[in-house]
PDB file as gemmi writes it, atoms N, CA and C in Angstrom:
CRYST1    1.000    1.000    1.000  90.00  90.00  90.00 P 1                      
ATOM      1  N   UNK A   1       3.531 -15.769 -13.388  1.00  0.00           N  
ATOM      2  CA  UNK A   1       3.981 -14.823 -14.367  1.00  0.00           C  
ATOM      3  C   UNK A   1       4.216 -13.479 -13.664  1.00  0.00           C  
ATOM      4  N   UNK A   2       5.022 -12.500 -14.253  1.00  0.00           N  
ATOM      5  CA  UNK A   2       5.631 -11.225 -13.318  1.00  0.00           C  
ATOM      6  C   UNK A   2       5.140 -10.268 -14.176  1.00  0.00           C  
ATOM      7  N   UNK A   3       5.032  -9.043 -13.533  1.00  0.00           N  
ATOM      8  CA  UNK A   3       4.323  -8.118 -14.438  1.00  0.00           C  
ATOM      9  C   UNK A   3       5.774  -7.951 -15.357  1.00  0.00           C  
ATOM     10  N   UNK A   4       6.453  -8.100 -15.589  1.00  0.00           N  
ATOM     11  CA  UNK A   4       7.515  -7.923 -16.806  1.00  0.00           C  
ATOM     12  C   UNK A   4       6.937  -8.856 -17.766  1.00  0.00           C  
ATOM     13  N   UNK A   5       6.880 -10.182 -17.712  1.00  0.00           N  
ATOM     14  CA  UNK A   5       5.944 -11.271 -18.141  1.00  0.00           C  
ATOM     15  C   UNK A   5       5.013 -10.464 -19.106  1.00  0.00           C  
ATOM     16  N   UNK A   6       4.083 -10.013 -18.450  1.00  0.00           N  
ATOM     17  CA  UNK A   6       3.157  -9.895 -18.609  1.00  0.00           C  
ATOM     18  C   UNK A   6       3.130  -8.439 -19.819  1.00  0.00           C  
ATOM     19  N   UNK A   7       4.441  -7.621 -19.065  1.00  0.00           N  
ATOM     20  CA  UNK A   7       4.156  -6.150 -20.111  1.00  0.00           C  
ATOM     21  C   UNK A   7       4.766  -7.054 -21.535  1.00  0.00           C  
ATOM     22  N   UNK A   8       5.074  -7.818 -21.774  1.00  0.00           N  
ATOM     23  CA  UNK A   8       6.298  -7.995 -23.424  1.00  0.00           C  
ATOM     24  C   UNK A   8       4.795  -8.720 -24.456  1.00  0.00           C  
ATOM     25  N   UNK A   9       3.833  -9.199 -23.174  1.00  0.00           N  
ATOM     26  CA  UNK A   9       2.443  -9.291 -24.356  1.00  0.00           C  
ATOM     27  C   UNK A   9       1.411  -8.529 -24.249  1.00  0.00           C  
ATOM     28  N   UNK A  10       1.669  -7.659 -22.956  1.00  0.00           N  
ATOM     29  CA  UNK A  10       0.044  -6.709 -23.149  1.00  0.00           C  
ATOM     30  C   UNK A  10       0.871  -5.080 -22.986  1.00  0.00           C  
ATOM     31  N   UNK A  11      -0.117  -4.790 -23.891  1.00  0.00           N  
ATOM     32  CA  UNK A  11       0.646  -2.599 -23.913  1.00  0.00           C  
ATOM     33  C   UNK A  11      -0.591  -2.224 -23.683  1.00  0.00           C  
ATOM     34  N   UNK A  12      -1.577  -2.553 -22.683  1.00  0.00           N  
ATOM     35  CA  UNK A  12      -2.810  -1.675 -21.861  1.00  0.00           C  
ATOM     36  C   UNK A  12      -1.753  -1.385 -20.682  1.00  0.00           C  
ATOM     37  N   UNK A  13      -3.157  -0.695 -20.073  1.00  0.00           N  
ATOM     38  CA  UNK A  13      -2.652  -0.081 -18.727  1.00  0.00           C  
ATOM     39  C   UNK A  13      -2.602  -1.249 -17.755  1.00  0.00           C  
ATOM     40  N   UNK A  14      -1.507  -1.426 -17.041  1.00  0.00           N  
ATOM     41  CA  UNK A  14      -1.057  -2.326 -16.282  1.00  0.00           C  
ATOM     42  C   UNK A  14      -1.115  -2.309 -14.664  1.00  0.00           C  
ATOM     43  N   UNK A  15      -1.875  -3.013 -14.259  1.00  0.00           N  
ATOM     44  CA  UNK A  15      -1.848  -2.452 -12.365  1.00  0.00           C  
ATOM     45  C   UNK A  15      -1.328  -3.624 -11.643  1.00  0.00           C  
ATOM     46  N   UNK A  16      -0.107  -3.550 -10.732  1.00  0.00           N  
ATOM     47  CA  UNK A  16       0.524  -4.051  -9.643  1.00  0.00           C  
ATOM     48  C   UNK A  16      -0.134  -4.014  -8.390  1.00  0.00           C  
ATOM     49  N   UNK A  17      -0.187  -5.163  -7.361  1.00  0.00           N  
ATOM     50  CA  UNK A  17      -0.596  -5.172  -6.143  1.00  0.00           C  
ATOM     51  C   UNK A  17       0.044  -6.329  -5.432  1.00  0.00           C  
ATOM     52  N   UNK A  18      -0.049  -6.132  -4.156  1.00  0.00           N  
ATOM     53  CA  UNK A  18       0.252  -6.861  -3.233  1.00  0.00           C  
ATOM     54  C   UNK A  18       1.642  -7.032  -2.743  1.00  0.00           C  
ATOM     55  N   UNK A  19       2.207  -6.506  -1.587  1.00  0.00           N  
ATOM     56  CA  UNK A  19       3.809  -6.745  -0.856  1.00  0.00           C  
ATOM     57  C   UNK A  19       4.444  -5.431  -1.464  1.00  0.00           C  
ATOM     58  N   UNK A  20       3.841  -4.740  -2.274  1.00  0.00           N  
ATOM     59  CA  UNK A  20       4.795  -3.394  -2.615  1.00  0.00           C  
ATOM     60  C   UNK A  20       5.042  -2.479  -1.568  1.00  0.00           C  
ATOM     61  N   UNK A  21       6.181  -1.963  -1.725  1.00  0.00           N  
ATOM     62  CA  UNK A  21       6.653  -0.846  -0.647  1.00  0.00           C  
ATOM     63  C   UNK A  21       6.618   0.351  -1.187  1.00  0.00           C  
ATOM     64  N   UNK A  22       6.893   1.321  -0.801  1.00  0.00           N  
ATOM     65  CA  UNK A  22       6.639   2.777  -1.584  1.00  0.00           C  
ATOM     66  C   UNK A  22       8.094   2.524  -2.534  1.00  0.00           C  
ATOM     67  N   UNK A  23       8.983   2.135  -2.195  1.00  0.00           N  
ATOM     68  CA  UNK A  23       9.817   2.002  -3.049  1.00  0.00           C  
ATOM     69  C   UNK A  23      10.128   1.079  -4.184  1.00  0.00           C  
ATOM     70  N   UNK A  24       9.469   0.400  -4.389  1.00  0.00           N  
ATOM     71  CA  UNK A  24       9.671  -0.855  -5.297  1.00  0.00           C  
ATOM     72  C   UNK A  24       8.417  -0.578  -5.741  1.00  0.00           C  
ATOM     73  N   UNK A  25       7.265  -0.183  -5.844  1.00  0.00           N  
ATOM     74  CA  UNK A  25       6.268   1.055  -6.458  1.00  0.00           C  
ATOM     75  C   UNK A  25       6.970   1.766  -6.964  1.00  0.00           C  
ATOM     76  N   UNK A  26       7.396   2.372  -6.811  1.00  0.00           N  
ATOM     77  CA  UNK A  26       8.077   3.871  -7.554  1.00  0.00           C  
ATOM     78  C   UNK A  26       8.867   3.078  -8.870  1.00  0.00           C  
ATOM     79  N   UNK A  27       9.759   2.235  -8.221  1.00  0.00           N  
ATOM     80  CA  UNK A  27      10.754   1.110  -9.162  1.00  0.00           C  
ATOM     81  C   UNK A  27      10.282   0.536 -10.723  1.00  0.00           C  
ATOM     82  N   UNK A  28       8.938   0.119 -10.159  1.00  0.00           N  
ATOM     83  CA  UNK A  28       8.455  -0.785 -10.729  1.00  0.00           C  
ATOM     84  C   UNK A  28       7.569   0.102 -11.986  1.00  0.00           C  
ATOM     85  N   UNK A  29       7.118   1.303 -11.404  1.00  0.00           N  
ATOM     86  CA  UNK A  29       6.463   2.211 -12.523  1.00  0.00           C  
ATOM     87  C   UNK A  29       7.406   2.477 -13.657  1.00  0.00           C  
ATOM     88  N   UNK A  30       8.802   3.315 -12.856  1.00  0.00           N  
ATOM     89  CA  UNK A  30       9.564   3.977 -13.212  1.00  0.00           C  
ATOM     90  C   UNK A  30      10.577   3.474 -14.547  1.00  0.00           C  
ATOM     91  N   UNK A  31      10.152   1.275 -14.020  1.00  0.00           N  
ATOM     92  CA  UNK A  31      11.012   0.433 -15.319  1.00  0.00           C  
ATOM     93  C   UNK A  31      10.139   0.037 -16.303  1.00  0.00           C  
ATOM     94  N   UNK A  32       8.971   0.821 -15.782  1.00  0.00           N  
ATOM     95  CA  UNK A  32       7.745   0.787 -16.806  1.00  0.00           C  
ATOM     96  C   UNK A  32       6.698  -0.884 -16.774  1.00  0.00           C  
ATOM     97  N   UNK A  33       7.255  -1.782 -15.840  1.00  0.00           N  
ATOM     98  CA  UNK A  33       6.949  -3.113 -15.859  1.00  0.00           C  
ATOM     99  C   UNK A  33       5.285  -2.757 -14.900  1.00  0.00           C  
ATOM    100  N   UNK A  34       4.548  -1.858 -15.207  1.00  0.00           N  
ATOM    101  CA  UNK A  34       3.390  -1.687 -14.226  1.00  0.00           C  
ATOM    102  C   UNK A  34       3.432  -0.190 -14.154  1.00  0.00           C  
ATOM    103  N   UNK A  35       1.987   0.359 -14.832  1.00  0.00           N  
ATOM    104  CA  UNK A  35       1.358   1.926 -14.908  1.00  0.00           C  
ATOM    105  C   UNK A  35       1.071   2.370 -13.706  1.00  0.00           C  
ATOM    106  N   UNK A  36       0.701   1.356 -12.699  1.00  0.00           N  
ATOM    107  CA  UNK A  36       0.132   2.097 -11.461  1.00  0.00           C  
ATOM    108  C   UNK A  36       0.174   0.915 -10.446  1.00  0.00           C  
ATOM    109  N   UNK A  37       0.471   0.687  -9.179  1.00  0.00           N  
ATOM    110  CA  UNK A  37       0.381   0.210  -8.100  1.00  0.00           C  
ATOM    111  C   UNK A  37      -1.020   0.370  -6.974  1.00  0.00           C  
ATOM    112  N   UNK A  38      -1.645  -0.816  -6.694  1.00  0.00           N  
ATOM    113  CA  UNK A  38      -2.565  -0.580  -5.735  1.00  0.00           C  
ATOM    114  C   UNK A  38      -2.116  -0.873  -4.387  1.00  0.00           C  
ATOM    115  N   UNK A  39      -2.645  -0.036  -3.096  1.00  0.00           N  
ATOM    116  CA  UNK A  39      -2.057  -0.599  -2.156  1.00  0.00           C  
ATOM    117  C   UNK A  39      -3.580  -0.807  -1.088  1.00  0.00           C  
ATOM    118  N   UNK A  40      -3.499  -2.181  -0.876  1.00  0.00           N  
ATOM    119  CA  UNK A  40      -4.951  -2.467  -0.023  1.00  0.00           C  
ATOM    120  C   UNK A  40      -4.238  -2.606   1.470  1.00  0.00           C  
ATOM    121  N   UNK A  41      -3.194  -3.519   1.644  1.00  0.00           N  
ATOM    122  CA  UNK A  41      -2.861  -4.349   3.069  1.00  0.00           C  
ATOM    123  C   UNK A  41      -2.624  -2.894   4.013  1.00  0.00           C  
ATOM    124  N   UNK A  42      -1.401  -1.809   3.200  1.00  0.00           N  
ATOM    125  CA  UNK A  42      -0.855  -0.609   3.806  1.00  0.00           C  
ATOM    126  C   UNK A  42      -1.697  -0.068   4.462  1.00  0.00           C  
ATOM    127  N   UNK A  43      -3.289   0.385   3.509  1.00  0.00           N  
ATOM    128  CA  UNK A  43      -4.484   1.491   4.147  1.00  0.00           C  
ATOM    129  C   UNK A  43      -5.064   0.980   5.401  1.00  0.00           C  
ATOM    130  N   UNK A  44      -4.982  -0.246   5.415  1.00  0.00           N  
ATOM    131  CA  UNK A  44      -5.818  -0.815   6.677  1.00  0.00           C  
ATOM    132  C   UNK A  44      -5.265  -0.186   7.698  1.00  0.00           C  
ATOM    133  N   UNK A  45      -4.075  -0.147   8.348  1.00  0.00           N  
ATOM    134  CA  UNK A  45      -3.546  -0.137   9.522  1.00  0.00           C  
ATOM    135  C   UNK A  45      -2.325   1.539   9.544  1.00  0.00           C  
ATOM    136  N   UNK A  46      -2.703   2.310   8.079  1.00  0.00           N  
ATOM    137  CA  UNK A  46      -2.199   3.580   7.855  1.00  0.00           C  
ATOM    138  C   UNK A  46      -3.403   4.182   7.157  1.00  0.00           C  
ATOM    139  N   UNK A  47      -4.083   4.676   7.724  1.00  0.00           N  
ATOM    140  CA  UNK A  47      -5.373   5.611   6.873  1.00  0.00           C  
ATOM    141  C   UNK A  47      -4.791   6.871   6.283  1.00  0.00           C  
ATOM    142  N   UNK A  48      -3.805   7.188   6.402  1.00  0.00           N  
ATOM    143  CA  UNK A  48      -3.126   8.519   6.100  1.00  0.00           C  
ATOM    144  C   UNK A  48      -1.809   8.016   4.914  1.00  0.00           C  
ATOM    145  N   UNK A  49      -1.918   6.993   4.203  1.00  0.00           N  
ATOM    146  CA  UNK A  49      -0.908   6.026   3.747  1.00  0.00           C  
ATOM    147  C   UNK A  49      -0.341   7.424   2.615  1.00  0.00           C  
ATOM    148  N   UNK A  50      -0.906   8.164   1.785  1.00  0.00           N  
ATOM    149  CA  UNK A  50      -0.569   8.925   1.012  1.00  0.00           C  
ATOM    150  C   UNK A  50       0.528   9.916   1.553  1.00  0.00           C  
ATOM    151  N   UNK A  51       0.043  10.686   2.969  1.00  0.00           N  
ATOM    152  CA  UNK A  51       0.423  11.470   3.344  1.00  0.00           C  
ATOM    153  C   UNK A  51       1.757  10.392   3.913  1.00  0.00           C  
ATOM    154  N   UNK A  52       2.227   9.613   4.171  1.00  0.00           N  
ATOM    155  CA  UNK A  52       3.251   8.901   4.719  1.00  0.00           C  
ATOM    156  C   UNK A  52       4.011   9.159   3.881  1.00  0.00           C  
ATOM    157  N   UNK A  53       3.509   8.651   2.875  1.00  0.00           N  
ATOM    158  CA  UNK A  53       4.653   8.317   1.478  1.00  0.00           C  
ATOM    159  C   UNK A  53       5.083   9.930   1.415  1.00  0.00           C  
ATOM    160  N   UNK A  54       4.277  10.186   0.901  1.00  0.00           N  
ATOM    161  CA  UNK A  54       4.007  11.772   0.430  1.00  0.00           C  
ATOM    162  C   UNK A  54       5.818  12.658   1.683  1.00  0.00           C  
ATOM    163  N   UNK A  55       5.384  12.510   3.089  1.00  0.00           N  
ATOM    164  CA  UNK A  55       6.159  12.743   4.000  1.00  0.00           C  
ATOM    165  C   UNK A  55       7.496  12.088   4.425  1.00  0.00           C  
ATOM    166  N   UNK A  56       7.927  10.651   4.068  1.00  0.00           N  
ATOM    167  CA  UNK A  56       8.520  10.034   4.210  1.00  0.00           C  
ATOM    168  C   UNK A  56       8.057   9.428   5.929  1.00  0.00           C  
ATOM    169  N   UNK A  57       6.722   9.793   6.145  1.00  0.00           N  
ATOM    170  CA  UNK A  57       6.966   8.860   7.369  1.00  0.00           C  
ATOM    171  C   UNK A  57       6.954   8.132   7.673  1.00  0.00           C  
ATOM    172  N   UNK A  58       6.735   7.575   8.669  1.00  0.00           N  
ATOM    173  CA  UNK A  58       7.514   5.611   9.242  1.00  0.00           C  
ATOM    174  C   UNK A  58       5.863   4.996   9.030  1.00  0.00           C  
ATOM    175  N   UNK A  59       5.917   3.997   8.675  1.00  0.00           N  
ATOM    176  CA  UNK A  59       4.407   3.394   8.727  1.00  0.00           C  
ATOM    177  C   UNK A  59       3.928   2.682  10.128  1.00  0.00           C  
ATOM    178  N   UNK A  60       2.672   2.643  10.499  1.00  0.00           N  
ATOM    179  CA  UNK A  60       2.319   1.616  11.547  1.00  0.00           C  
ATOM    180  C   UNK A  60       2.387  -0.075  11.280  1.00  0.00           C  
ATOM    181  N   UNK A  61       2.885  -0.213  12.130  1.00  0.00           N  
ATOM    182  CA  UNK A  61       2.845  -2.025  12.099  1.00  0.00           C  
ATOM    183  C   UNK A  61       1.591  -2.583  11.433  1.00  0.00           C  
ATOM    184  N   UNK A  62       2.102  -3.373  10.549  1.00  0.00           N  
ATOM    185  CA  UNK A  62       0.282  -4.149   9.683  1.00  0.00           C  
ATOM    186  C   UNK A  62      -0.316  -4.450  10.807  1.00  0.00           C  
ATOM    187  N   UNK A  63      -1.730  -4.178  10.481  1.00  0.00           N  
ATOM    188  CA  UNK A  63      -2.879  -4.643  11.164  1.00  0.00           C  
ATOM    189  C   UNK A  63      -3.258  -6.734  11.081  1.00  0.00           C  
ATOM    190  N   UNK A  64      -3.140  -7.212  12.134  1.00  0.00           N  
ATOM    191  CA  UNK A  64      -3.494  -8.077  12.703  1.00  0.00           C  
ATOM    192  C   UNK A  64      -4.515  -9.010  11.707  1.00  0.00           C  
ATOM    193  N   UNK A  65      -3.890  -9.518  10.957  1.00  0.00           N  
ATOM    194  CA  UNK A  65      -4.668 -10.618   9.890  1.00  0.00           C  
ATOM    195  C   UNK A  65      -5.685 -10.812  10.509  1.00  0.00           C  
ATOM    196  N   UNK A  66      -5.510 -11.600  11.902  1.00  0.00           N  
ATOM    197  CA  UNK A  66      -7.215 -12.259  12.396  1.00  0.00           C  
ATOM    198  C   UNK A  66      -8.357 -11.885  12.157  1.00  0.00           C  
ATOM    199  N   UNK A  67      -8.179 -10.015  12.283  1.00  0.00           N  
ATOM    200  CA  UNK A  67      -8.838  -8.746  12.625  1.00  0.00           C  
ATOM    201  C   UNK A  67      -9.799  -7.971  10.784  1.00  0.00           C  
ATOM    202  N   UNK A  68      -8.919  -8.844   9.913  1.00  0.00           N  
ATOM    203  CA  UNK A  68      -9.165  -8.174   8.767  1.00  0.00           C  
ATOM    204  C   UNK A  68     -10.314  -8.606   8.374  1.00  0.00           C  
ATOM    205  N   UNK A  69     -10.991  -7.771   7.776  1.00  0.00           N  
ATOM    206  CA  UNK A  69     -12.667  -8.105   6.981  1.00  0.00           C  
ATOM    207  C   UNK A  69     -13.166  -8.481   8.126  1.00  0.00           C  
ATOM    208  N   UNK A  70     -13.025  -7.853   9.068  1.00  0.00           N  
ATOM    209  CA  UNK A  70     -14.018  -8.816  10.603  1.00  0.00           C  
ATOM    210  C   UNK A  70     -15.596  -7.468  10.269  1.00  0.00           C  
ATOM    211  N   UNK A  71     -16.696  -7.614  10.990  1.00  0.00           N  
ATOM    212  CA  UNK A  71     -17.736  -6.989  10.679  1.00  0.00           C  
ATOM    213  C   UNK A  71     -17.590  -6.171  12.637  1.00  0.00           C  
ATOM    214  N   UNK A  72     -16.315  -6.411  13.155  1.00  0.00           N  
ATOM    215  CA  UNK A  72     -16.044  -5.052  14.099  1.00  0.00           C  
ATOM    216  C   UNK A  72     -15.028  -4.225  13.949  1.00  0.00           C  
ATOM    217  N   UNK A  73     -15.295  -2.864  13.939  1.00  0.00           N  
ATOM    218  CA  UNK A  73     -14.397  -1.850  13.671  1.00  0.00           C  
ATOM    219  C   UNK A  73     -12.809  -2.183  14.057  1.00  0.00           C  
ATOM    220  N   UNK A  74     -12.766  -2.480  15.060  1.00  0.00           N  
ATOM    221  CA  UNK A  74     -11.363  -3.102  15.147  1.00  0.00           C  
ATOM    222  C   UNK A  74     -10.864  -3.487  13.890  1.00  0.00           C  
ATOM    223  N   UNK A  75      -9.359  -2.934  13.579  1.00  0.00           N  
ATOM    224  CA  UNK A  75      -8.737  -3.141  12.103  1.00  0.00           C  
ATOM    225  C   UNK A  75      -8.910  -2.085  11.341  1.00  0.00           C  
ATOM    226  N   UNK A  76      -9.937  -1.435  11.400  1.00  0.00           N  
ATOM    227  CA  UNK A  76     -10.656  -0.271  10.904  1.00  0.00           C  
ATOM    228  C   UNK A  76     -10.626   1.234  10.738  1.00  0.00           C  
ATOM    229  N   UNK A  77     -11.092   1.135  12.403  1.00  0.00           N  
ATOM    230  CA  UNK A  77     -10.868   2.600  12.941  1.00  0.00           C  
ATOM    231  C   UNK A  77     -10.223   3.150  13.661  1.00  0.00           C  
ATOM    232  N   UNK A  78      -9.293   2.025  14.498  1.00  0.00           N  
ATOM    233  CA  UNK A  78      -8.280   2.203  15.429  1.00  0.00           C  
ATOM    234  C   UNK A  78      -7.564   2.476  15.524  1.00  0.00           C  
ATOM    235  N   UNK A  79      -6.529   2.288  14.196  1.00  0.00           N  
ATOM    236  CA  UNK A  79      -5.074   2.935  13.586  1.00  0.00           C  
ATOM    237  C   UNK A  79      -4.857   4.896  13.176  1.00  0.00           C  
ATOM    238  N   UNK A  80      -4.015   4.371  14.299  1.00  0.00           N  
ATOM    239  CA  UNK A  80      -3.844   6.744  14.391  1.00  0.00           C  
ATOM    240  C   UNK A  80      -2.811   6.689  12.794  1.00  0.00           C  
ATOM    241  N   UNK A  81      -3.242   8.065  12.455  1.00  0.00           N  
ATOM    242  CA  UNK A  81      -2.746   8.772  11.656  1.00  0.00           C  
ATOM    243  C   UNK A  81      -1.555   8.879  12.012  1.00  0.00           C  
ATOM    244  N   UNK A  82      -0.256   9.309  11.165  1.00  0.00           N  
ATOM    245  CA  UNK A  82       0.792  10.113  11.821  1.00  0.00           C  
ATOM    246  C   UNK A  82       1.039  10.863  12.447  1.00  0.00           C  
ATOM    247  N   UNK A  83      -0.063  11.736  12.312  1.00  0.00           N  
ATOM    248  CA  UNK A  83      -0.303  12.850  13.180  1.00  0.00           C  
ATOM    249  C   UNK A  83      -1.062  13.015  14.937  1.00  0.00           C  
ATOM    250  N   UNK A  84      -2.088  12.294  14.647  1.00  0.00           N  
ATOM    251  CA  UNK A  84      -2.030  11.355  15.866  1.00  0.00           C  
ATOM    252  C   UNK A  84      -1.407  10.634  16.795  1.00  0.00           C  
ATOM    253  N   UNK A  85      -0.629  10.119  16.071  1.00  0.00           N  
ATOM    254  CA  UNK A  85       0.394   8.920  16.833  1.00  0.00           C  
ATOM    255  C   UNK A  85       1.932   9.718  17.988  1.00  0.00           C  
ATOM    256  N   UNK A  86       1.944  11.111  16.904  1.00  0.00           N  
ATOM    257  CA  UNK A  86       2.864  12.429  17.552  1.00  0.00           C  
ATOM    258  C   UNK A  86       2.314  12.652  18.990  1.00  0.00           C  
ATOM    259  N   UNK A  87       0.844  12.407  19.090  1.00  0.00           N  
ATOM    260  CA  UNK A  87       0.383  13.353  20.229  1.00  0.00           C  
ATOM    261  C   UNK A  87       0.620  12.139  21.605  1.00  0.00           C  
ATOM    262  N   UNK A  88       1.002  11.149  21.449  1.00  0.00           N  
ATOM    263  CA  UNK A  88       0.673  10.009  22.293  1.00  0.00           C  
ATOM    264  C   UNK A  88       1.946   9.926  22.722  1.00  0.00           C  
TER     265      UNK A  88                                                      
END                                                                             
């Protein structure tokens, strides 16, 4: 079922996730088919994900599936900011 699906039987607040881009987020609010968008996969490997959007800047390459939910920082803490990534 698609959140369009889904808005023509429920009028609560509606949340989207997973494969969204900042633009098809924006889309998707904007046709009203979804109140708000979560973004989990983006933050991993952009800790600064707001300020991207926010800036239009380029995102870092997703972080390394293998690496995800691992119990070592790797995946974690490793991914530079935008601002960071300038200085390198």
């Amino acid at each position: 079922m698609t959140l369009a699906e889904f808005r023509t039987v429920f009028d609560g607040v509606l949340m989207g996730n997973c494969g969204y881009t900042q633009e098809s987020a924006e889309e998707t609010i904007k046709t009203g088919n979804a109140d708000l968008i979560a973004f989990g996969r983006p933050f991993i490997s952009n800790p600064d994900l707001v300020e991207r959007f926010s800036n239009d800047w380029p995102l870092n390459p997703p972080a390394d599936m293998n690496i995800w939910y691992s119990f070592e920082p790797e995946g974690y803490v490793d991914f530079p900011t935008y601002e960071e990534s300038k200085k390198s």
